[in-house]
C-alpha positions in Angstrom: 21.8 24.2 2.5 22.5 21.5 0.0 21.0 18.6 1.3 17.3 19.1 2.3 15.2 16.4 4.0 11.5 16.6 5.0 9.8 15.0 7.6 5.7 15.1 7.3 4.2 14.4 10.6 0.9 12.0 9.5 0.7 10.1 12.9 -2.5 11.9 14.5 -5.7 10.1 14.9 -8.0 12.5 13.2 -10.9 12.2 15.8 -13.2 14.7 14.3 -13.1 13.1 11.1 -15.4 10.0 13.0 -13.8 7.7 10.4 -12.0 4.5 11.0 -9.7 5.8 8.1 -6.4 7.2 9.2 -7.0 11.2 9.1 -4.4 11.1 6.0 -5.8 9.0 3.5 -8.7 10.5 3.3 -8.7 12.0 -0.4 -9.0 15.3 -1.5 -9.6 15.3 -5.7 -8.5 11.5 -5.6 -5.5 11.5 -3.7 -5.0 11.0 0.1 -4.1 14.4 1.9 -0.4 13.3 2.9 0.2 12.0 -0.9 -0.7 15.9 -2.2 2.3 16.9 0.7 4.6 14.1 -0.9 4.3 15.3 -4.3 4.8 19.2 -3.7 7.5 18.3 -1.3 9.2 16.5 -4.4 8.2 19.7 -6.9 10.0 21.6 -4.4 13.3 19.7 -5.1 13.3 17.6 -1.6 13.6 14.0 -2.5 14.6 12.5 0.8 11.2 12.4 2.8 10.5 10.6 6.4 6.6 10.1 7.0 6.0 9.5 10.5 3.0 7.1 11.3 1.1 6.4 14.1 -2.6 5.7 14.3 -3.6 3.1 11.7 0.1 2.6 10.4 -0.3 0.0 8.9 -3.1 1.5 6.7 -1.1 4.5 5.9 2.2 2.2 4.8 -0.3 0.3 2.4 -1.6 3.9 1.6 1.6 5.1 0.3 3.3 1.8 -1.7 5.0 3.2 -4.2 5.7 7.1 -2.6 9.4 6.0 -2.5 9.1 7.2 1.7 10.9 6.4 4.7 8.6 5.9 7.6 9.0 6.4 11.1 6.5 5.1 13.9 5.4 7.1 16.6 3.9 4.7 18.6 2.6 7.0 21.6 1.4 10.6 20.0 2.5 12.9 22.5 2.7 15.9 20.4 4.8 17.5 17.5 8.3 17.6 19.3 8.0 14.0 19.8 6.4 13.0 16.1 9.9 14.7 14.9 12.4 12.6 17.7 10.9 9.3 16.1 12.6 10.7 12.9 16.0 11.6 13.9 17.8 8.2 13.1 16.7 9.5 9.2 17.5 13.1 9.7 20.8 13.9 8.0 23.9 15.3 10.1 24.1 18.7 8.0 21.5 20.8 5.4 18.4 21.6 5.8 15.3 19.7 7.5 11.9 20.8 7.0 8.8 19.7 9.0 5.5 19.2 7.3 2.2 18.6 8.1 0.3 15.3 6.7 -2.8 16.7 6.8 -2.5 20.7 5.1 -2.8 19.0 1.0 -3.1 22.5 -0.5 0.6 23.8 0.2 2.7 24.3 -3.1 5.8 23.7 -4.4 6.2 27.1 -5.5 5.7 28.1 -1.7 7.9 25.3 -0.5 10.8 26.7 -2.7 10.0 30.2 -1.3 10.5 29.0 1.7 13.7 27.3 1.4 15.5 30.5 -0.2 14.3 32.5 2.9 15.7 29.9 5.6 19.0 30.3 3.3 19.0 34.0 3.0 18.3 34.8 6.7 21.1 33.0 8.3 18.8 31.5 11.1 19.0 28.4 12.5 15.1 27.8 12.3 12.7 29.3 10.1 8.8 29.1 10.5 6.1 29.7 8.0 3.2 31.7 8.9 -0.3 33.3 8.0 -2.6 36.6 9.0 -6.1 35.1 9.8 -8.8 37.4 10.6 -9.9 34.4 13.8 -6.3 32.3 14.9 -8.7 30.9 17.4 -6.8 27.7 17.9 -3.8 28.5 16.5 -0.3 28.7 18.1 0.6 32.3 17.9 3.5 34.1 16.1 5.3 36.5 19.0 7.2 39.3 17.7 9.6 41.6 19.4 9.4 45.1 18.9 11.8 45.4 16.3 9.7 42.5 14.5 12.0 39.4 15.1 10.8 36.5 15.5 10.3 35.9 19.7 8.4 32.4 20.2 5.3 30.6 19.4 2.9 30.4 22.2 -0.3 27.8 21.7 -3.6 29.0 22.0 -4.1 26.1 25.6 -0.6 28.6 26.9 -1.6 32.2 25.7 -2.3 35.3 27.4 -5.4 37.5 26.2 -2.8 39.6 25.1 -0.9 36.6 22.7 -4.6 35.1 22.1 -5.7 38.9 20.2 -2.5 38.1 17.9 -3.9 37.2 14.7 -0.3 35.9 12.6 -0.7 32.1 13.3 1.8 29.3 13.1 1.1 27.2 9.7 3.1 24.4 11.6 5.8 23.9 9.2 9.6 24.7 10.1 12.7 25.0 8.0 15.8 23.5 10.6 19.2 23.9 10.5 19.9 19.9 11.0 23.2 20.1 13.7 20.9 22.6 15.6 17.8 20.1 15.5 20.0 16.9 16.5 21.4 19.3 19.1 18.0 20.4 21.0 15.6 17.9 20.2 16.2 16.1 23.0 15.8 18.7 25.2 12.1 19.3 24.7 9.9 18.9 27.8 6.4 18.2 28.1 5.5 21.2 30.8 2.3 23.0 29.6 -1.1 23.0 29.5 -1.5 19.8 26.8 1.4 17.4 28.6 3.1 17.4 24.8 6.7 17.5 23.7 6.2 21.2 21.4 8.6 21.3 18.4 7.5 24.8 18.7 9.9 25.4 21.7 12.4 25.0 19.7 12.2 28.4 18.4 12.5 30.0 21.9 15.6 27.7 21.9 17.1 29.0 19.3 16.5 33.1 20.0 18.4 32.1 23.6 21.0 30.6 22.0 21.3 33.4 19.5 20.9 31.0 16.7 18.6 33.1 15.0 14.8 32.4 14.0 12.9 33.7 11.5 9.2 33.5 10.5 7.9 34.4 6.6 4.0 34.7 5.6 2.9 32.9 3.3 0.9 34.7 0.7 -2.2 32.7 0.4 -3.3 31.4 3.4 -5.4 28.6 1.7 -2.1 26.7 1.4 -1.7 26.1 5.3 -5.4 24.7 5.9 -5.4 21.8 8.4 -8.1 19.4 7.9 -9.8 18.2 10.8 -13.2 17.1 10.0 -15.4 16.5 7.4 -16.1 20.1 6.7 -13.0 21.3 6.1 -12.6 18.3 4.2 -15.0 20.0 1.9 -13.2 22.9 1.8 -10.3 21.9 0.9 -11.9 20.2 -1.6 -13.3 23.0 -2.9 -9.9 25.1 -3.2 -8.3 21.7 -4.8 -10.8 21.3 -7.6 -11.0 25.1 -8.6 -7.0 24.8 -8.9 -7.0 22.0 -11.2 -9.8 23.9 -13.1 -7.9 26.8 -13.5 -5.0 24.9 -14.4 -6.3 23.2 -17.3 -7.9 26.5 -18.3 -4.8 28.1 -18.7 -3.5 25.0 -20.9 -6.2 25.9 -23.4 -9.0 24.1 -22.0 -12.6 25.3 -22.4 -14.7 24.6 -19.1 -18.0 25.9 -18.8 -18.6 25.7 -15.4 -15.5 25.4 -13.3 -17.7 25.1 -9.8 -20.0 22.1 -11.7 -17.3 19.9 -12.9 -14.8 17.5 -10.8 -11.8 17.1 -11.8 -9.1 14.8 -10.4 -5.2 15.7 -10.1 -3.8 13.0 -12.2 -5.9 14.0 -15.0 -4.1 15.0 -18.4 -6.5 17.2 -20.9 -5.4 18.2 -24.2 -6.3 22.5 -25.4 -9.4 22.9 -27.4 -11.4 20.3 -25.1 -14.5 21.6 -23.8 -15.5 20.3 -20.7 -19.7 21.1 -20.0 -21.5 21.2 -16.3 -21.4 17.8 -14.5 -18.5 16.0 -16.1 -16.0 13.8 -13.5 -13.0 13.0 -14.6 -10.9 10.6 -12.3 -7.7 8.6 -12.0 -5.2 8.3 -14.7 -7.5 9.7 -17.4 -6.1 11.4 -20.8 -8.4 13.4 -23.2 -6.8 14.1 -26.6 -6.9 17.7 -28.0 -10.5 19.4 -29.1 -13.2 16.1 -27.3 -16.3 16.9 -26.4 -17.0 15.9 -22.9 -21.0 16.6 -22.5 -23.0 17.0 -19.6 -22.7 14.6 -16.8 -20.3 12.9 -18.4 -17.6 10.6 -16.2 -14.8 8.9 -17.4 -12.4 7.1 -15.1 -8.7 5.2 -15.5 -9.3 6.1 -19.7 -7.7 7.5 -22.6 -9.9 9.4 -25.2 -8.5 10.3 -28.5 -8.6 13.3 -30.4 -11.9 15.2 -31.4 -14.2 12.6 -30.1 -17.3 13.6 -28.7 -18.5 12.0 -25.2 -22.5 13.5 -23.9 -24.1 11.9 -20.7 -22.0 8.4 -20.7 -20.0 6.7 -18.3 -16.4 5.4 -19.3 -14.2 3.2 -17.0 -10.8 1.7 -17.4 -11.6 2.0 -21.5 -9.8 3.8 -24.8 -11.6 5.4 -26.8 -9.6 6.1 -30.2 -10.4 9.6 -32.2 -13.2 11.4 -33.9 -15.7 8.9 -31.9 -19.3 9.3 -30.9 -20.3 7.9 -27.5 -23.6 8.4 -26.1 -25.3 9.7 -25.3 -26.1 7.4 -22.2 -23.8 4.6 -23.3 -21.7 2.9 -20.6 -18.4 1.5 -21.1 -17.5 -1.0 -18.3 -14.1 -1.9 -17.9 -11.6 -3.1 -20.7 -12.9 -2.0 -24.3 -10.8 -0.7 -27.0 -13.0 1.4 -29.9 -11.6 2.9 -32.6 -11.0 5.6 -34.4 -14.6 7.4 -36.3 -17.0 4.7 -34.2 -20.0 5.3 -32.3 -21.5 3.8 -29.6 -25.0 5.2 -29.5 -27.8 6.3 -26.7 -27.9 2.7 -24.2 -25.3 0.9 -25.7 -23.4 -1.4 -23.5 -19.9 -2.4 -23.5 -17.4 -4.7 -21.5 -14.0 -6.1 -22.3 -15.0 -5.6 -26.0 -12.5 -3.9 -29.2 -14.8 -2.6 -31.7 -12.4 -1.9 -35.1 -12.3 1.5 -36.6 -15.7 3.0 -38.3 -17.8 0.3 -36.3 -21.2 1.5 -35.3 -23.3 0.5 -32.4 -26.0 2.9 -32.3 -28.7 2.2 -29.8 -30.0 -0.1 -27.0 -27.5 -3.1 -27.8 -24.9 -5.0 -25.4 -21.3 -6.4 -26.8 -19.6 -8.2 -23.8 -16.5 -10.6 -24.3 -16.4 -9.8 -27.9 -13.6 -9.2 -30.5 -14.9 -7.0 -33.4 -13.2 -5.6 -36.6 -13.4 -2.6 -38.4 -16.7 -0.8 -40.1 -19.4 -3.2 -38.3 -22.6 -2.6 -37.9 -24.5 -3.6 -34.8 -28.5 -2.9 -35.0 -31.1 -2.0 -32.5 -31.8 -4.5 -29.4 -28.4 -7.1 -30.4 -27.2 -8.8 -27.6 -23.6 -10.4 -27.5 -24.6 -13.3 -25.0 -21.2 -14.7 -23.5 -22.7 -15.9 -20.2 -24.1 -19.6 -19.7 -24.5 -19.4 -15.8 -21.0 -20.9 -15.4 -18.6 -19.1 -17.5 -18.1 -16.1 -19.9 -17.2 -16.7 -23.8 -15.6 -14.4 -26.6 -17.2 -13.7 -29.8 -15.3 -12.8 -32.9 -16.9 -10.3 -35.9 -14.9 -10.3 -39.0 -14.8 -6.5 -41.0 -17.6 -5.4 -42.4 -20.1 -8.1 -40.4 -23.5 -6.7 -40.4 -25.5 -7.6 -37.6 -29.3 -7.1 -37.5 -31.6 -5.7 -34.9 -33.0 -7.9 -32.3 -29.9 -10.4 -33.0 -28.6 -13.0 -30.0 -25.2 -13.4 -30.7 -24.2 -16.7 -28.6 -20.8 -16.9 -27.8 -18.5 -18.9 -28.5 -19.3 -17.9 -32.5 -17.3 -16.2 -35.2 -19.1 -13.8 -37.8 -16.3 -14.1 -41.0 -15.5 -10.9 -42.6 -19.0 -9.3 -44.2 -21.2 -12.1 -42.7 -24.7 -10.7 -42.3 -27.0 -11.9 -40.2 -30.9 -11.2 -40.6 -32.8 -9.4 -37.5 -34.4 -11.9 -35.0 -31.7 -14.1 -35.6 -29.9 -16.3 -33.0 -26.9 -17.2 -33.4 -25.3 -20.2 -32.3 -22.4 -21.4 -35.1 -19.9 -19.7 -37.0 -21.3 -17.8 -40.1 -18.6 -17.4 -43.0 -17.6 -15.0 -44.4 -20.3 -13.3 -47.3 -23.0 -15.2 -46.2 -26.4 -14.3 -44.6 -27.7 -16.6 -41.6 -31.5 -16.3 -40.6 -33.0 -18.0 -37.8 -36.8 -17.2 -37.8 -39.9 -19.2 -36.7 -42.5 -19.3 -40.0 -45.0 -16.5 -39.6 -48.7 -17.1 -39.2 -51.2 -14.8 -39.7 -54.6 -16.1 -38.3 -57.7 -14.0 -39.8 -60.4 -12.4 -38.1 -58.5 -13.2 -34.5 -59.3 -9.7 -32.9 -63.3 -10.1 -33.8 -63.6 -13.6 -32.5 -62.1 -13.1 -29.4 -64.1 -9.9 -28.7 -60.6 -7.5 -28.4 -62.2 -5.1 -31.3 -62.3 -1.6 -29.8 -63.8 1.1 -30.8 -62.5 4.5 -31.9 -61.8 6.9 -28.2 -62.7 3.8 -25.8 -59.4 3.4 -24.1 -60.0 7.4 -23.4 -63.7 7.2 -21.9 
């Protein structure tokens, strides 16, 4: 079986999911359900891949730019036999063709490639993967002849009592034989209780054909789970998130609490992180070897060098470079680039900012639309203003700029290398470099003020 197509049926509704969302994009760690299938399906060695869409096509298409897919339409969904005709015009002449589910997003490649060998070593013309449940309740049911061969699959709408006690369910994906599919597709009929075409009659073609058809268990059965609603939404979820867990784990990763901390597929973590209770990390996010990533911590679409330390801050679409301090409760919007040995202290603000290496920002100060070099400081309560009600403008901060508390810094201004302004400063021209700019309204101190205007208190009044 050489060649090896799969076709992943993603054209359901997904009623019970109450969504207007096609069932298959919704996501589970990040990623739509159907994308999970694609990617295994690939780690399995299966590069040619028909989706076939129905409900919400158009949605699912958009869903899946850049999947490198062939889609299919199934414009009336009249069950899994018919899903797989819509296909045929992309289904090879010879090799191998498997049929996936859109919506099961914890199957593996490893199980995929399990399953390939056994089609290839039992010489059947079908193959189907199944699970032991302890309640198949509405299921299709693996039938067995006495001698253990694979009989038919009988849905749970068409069972007996008898077929309904079985408890080794149909996972709903198939390993074909491609001449025998493109020979006996079209002779599916839609006569049971449910008025669909069953690819799962297929099987009881091949047994009275003597094609052959086998059926192999899969050995966790958390890799078959349908979702259907919201719930098992969750729990698929839930099985997704401890996987990833234990995969970085096992790469030398330090997480405290795996059950506390979300953790997207796409995410890259270097060994000797330590990841504490709380922390989300989302989209294409890379953390450098031994970081710190505190408590309810989340960092999304950003690269964080080495040994930097990250407690109770928010990082989006930023790079942080290595042996940084961030937080805690700073907040990177989108599009900074600090350095190497910075820190960004407790309610510091950035966005669309480069702070050079060794700068320091360390508490309750905002740098938007601002260009700053290497070992800066920024003092307590400094505002980059780069707003004027109408448009946004960039800053500049030579090395070395010190920049006292309380400052306005007024774009568009350039601080020269080592400029220093004096706190309570606003500033509104270009300061050159080495020399100090001050901008303060002459103090006056007016005696005997309090007295006068009767504001003396004495000692424990305000406690009375």
């Amino acid at each position: 079986m050489n060649q090896k197509t799969a076709v992943i049926l993603a054209a359901g509704q997904g009623t019970r999911m109450k969504s207007e969302k096609p069932k298959v994009l919704h996501e589970v760690c990040g990623k739509p359900m159907v994308s999970h299938v694609i990617s295994q399906v690939r780690g399995a060695g299966i590069d040619d891949i028909v989706v076939v869409i129905g409900h919400g096509a158009d949605r699912v298409q958009d869903g899946l730019k850049g999947e490198n897919v062939t889609f299919a339409v199934q414009k009336e969904q009249l069950g899994t036999g018919h899903a797989v005709m819509q296909a045929m015009g992309a289904v090879p002449e010879n090799g191998g063709v498997f049929v996936l589910c859109g919506d099961t997003p914890l199957i593996t490649a490893e199980s995929l490639r399990a399953f390939s060998e056994y089609h290839e070593n039992s010489g059947c013309d079908v193959t189907v993967l199944t699970a032991k449940v302890e309640d198949p309740t509405g299921y299709g049911r693996i039938i067995r002849n006495a001698d253990g061969g694979l009989l038919r699959i009988v849905e749970q709408k068409d069972a007996s009592e008898e077929e309904k006690a079985v408890n080794e369910i149909n996972s709903g994906m198939y390993v074909f034989d491609a001449a025998f599919l493109r020979e006996n597709i079209d002779k599916l009929d839609c006569n049971n209780a449910q008025k669909e075409y069953y690819i799962t009659d297929l099987i009881t073609m091949a047994v009275e054909q003597g094609r052959g058809a086998a059926a192999v268990t899969v050995a966790d059965v958390d890799e078959i789970m349908g979702v259907n609603d919201r719930v098992q939404l969750a729990r698929a979820t839930k099985v997704m998130r401890k996987r990833i867990a234990e995969k970085h784990m096992r790469a030398g990763v330090t997480i405290i609490d795996p059950d506390s901390v979300y953790i997207e597929d796409s995410v890259e973590i270097g060994p000797d992180t330590e990841v504490w209770p709380g922390a989300e990390l989302k989209g294409n996010t890379k953390i450098g070897r031994g970081v710190l990533l505190g408590r309810d911590t989340i960092i999304e679409n950003s690269i964080i060098g080495d040994g930097t330390d990250i407690l109770k801050s928010v990082i989006k679409d930023s790079e942080v470079g290595s042996r940084s301090h961030i937080g805690p409760f700073a907040y990177l919007r989108p599009g900074n680039k600090i350095g190497d040995q910075c820190k960004v202290g407790d309610f510091v603000e950035f966005k669309n900012s480069t702070f050079g290496n060794g700068s320091k920002a360390g508490h309750l100060a905002y740098v938007g639309d601002a260009d700053l070099g290497e070992d800066i400081n920024i003092g307590c309560g400094v505002i980059f203003v780069n707003y004027d009600g109408k448009k946004k403008y960039r800053s500049k901060a030579g090395d070395r700029a010190f920049i006292g508390s309380n400052s306005n810094i007024v774009a568009p201004v350039e601080l020269e290398e080592d400029a220093y302004i004096a706190a309570g400063s606003t500033v509104t021209k270009n300061v050159k470099s080495g020399a100090l700019f001050v901008e303060r309204a002459k103090g006056l101190e007016v005696e005997g003020w309090v007295e006068r205007k009767g504001l003396k208190r004495e000692p424990g009044e305000d406690r009375k």
